[in-house]
ZAKENU-534806 format. One line per field, with one value per residue (C-alpha): residue number from 1; x, y, z negated. Coordinates in nm, 4 decimals. Example, Ala and Ser with C-alpha at 12.3 -4.5 7.8 and 13.67 -1.06 7.14 Angstrom:
2
i (1 / 2)
x (1.2300 / 1.3670)
y (-0.4500 / -0.1060)
z (-0.7800 / -0.7140)
This chain:
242
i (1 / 2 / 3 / 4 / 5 / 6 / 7 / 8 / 9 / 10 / 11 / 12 / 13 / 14 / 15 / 16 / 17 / 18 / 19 / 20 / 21 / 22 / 23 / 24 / 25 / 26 / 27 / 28 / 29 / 30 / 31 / 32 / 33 / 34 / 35 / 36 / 37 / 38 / 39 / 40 / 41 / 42 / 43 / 44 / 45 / 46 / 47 / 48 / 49 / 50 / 51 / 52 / 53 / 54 / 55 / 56 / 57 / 58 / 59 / 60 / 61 / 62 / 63 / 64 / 65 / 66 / 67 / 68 / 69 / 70 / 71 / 72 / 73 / 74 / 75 / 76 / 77 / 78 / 79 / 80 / 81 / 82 / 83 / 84 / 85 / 86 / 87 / 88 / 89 / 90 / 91 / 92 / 93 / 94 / 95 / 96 / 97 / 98 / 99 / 100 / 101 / 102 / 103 / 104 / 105 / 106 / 107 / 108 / 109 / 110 / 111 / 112 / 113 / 114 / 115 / 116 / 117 / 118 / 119 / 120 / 121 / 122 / 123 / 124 / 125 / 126 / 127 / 128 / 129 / 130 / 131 / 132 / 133 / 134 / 135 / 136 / 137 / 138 / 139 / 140 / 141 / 142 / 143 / 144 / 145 / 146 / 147 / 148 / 149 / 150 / 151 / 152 / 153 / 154 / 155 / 156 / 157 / 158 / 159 / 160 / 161 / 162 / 163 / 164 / 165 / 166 / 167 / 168 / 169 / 170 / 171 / 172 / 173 / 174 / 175 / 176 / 177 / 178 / 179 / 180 / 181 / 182 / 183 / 184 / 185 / 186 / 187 / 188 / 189 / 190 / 191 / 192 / 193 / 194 / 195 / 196 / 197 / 198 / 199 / 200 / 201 / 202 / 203 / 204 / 205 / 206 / 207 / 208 / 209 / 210 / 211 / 212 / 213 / 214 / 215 / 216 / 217 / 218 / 219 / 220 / 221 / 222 / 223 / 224 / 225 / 226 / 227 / 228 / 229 / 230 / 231 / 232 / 233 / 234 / 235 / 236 / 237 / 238 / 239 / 240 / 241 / 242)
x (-3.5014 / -3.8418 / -3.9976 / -4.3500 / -4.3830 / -4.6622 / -4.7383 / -5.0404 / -4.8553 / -5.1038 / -5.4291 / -5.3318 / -5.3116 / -5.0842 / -4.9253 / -4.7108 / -4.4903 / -4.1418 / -3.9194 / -3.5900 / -3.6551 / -4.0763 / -4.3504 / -4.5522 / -4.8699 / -4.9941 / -5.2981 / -5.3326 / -5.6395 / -5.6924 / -6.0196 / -6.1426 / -6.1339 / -5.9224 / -5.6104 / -5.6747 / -5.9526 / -5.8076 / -5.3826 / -5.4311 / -5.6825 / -5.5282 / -5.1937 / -5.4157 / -5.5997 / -5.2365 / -5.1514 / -5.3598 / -5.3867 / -5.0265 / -5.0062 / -4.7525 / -4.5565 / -4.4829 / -4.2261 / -4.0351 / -3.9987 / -3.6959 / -3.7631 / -4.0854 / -4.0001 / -4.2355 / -4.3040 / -4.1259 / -4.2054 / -4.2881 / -4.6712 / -5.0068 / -4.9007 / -5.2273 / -5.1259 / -4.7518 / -4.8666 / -5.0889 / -4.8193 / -4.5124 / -4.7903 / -4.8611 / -4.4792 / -4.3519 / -4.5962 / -4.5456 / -4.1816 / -4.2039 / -4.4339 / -4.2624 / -3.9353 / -3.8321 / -3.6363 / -3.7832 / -3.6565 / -3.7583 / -3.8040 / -3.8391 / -4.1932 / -4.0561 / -3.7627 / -4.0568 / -4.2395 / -3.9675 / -3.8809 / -4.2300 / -4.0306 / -3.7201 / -3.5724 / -3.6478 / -3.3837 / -3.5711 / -3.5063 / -3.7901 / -3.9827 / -4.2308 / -4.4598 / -4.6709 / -4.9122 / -4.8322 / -5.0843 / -5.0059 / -4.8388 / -4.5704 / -4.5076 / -4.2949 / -4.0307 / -3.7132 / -3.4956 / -3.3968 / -3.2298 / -3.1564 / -2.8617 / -3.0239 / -3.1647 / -2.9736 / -3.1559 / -2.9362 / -3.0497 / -2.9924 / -3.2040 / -3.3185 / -3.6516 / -3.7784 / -4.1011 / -4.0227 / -4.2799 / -4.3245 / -4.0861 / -3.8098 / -3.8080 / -3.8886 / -3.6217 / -3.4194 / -3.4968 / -3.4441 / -3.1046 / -3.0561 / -3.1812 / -3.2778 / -3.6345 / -3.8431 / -4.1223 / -4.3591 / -4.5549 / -4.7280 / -5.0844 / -4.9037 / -4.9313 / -5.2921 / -5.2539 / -4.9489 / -4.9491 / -5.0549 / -4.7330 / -4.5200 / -4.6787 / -4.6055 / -4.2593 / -4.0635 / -3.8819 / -3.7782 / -3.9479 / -4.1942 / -4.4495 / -4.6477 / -4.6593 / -4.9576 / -5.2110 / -5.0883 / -4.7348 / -4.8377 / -4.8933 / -4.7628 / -4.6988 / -4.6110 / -4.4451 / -4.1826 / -4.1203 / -4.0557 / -3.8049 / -3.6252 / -3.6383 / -3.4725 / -3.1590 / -3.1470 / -3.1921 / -2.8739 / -2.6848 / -2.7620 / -2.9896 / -3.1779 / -3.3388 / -3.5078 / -3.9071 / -3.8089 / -3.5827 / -3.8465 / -3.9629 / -4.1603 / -3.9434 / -4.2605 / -3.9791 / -4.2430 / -4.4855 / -4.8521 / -5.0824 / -5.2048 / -4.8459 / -4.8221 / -5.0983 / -5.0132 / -4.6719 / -4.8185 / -5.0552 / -4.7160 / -4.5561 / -4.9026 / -4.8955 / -4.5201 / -4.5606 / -4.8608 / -4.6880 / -4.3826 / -4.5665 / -4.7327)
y (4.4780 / 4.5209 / 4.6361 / 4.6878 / 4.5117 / 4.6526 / 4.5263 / 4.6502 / 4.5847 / 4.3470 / 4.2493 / 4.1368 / 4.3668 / 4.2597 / 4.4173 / 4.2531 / 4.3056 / 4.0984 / 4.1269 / 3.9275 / 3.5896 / 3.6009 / 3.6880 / 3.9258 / 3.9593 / 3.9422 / 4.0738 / 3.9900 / 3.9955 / 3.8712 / 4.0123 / 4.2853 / 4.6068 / 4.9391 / 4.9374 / 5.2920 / 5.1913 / 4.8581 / 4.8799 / 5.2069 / 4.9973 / 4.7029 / 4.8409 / 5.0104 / 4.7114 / 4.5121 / 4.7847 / 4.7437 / 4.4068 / 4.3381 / 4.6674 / 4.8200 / 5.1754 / 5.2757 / 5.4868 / 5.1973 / 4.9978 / 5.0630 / 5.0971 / 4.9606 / 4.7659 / 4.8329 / 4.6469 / 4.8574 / 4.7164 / 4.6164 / 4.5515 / 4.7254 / 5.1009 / 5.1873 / 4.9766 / 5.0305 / 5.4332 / 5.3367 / 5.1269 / 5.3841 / 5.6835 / 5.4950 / 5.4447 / 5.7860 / 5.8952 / 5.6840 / 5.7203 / 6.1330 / 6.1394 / 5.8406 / 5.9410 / 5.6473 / 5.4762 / 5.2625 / 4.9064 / 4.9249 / 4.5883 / 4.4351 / 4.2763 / 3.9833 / 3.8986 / 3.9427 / 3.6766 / 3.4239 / 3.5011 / 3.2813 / 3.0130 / 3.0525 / 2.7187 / 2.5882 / 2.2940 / 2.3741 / 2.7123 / 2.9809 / 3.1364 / 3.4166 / 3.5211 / 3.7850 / 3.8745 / 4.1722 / 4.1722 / 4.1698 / 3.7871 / 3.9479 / 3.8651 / 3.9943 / 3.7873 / 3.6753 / 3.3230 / 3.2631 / 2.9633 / 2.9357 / 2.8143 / 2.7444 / 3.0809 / 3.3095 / 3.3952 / 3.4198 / 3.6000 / 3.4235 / 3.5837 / 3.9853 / 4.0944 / 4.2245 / 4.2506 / 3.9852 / 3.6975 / 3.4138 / 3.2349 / 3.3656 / 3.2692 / 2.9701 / 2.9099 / 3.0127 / 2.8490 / 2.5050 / 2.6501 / 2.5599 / 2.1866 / 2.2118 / 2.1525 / 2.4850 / 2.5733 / 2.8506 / 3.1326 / 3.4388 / 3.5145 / 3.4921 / 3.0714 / 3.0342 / 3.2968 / 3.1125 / 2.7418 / 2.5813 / 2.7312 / 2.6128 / 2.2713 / 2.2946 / 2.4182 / 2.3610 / 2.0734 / 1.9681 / 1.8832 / 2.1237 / 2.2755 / 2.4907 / 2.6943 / 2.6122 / 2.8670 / 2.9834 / 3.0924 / 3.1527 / 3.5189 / 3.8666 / 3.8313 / 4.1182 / 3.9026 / 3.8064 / 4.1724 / 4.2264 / 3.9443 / 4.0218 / 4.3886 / 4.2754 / 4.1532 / 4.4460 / 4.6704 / 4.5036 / 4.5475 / 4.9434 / 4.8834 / 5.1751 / 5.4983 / 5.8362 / 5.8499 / 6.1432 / 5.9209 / 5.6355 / 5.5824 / 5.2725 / 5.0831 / 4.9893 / 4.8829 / 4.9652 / 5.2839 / 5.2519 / 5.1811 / 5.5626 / 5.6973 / 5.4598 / 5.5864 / 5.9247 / 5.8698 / 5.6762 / 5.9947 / 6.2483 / 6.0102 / 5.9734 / 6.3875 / 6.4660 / 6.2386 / 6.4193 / 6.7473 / 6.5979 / 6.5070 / 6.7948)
z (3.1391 / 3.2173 / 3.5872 / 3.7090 / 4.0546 / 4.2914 / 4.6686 / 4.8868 / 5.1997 / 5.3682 / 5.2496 / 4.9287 / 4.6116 / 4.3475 / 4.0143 / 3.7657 / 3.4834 / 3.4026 / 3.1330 / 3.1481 / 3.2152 / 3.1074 / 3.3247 / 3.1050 / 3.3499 / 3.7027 / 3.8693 / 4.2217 / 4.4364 / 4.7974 / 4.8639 / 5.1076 / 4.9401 / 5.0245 / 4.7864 / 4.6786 / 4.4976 / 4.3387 / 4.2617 / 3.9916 / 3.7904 / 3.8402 / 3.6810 / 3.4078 / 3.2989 / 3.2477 / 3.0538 / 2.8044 / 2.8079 / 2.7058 / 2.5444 / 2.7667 / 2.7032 / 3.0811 / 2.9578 / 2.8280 / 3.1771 / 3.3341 / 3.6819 / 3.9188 / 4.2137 / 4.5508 / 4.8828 / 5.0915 / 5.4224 / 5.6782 / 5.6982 / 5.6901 / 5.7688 / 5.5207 / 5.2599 / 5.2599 / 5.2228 / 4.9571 / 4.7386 / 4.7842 / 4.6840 / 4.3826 / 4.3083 / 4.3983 / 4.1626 / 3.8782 / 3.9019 / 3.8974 / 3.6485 / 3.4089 / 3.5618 / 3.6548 / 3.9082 / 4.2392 / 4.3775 / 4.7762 / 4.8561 / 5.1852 / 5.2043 / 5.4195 / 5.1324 / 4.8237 / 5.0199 / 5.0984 / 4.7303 / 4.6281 / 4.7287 / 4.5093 / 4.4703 / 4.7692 / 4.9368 / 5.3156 / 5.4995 / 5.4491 / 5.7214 / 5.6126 / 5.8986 / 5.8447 / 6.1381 / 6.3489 / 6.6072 / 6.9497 / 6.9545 / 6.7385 / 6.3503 / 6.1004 / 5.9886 / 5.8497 / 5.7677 / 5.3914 / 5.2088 / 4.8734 / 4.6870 / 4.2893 / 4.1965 / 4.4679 / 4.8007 / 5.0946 / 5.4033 / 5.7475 / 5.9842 / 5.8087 / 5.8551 / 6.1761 / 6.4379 / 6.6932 / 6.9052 / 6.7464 / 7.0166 / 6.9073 / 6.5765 / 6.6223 / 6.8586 / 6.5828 / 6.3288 / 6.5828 / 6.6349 / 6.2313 / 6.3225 / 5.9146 / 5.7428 / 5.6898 / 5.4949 / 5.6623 / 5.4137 / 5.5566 / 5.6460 / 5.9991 / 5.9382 / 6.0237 / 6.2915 / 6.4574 / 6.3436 / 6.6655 / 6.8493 / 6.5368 / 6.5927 / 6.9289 / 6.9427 / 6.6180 / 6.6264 / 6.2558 / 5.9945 / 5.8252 / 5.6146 / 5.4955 / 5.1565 / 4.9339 / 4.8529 / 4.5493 / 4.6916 / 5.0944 / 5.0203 / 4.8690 / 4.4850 / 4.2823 / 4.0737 / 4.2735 / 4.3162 / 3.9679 / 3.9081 / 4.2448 / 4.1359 / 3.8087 / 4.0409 / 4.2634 / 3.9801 / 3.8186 / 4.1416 / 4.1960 / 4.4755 / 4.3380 / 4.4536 / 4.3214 / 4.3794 / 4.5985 / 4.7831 / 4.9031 / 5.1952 / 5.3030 / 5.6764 / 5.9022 / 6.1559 / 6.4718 / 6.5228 / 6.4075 / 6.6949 / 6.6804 / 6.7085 / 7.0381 / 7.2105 / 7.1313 / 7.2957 / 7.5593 / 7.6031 / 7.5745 / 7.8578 / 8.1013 / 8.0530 / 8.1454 / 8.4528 / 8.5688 / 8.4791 / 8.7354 / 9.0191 / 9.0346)
């Protein structure tokens, strides 16, 4: 089985290829620059560096939320288009499982936080029992209070990831009461790669969908869709008391 992994849903820009059990290639890049410009050549220069057919990978796996509205647009437009034209298959993904999925393996729960503005993060609760990934807590917008709470509910050790950690760590200092940590550099953020070989599991289980089908979950409204409802609302009651 082989799958192309691809996630531009934060700053982050990753593509990667696994087949089976091997890793063929991964090109990830944490750097400012728009994703439009960066994830097509990306995928084009693995292709020719491991001299790939895409017509002979069986489906590509995507970040399919939540996280930067932008970038999530970005990756499933790349997808939807590469599975049309290849007619292939997509793997939706949930951004907060591909990240927790870094830490496959791991004997401590894991916490991805991913910064969503406002004192909120996007999150989840994970544990992992060999190679299998369990959910305890699915992903959704929430403060950072309440996960933590949860997670001291567990009374467990927990290892953070996210590019929420730097954002929240002196609240998880403050108010987590086990034992933790956090994930080193080279695991703490999106990885196509983990995509792929998660994809390769879904994939196996059916969890698949036409590029017609996909849609990318941003589980809250984008700032600009807020203050034009805010607007709509600020409008009708002006309209009423009149």
């Amino acid at each position: 089985m082989k799958i192309v992994g691809l996630d531009s849903s934060g700053l982050v820009a990753s593509v990667a290829v696994a087949e089976d059990d091997k890793l063929l290639a991964e090109y990830t890049v944490n750097y400012k620059k728009t994703h439009s410009q960066t994830l097509l050549p990306m995928l084009d220069e693995i292709v020719s560096m491991i001299e790939l057919d895409l017509h002979t990978i069986d489906a590509i796996a995507v970040a399919g939320g939540p996280g930067s509205f932008t970038g999530l647009r970005i990756g499933s437009a790349t997808a939807k288009g590469l599975g049309l034209a290849l007619e292939k298959p997509l793997i939706r993904i949930p951004t907060v499982d591909g990240l927790a999925y870094n830490l496959c393996g791991a004997r401590e729960l894991v916490c991805p936080l991913m910064d969503a503005r406002r004192n909120q993060t996007y999150t989840g609760l994970y544990e992992f029992e060999h190679h299998t990934m369990n959910t305890l807590i699915s992903q959704r917008a929430v403060g950072i209070e309440e996960i933590l709470e949860k997670i001291n509910e567990f009374e467990r050790d927990v290892v953070f990831l996210g590019d929420g950690v730097p954002v929240f760590e002196e609240q998880i200092r403050q108010r987590c009461h086990g034992t933790f940590w956090f994930a080193p550099a080279h695991m703490n953020r999106q990885r196509a790669a983990s995509l792929a070989v998660l994809g390769q599991q879904y994939y196996r289980q059916g969890r698949i969908q036409t590029a017609m089908e996909h849609q990318p979950e941003y589980l809250r409204m984008a700032q600009a869709e807020r203050e034009r409802l805010l607007k709509q609302t600020e409008n009708l009651q002006e309209q009423v008391s009149i």
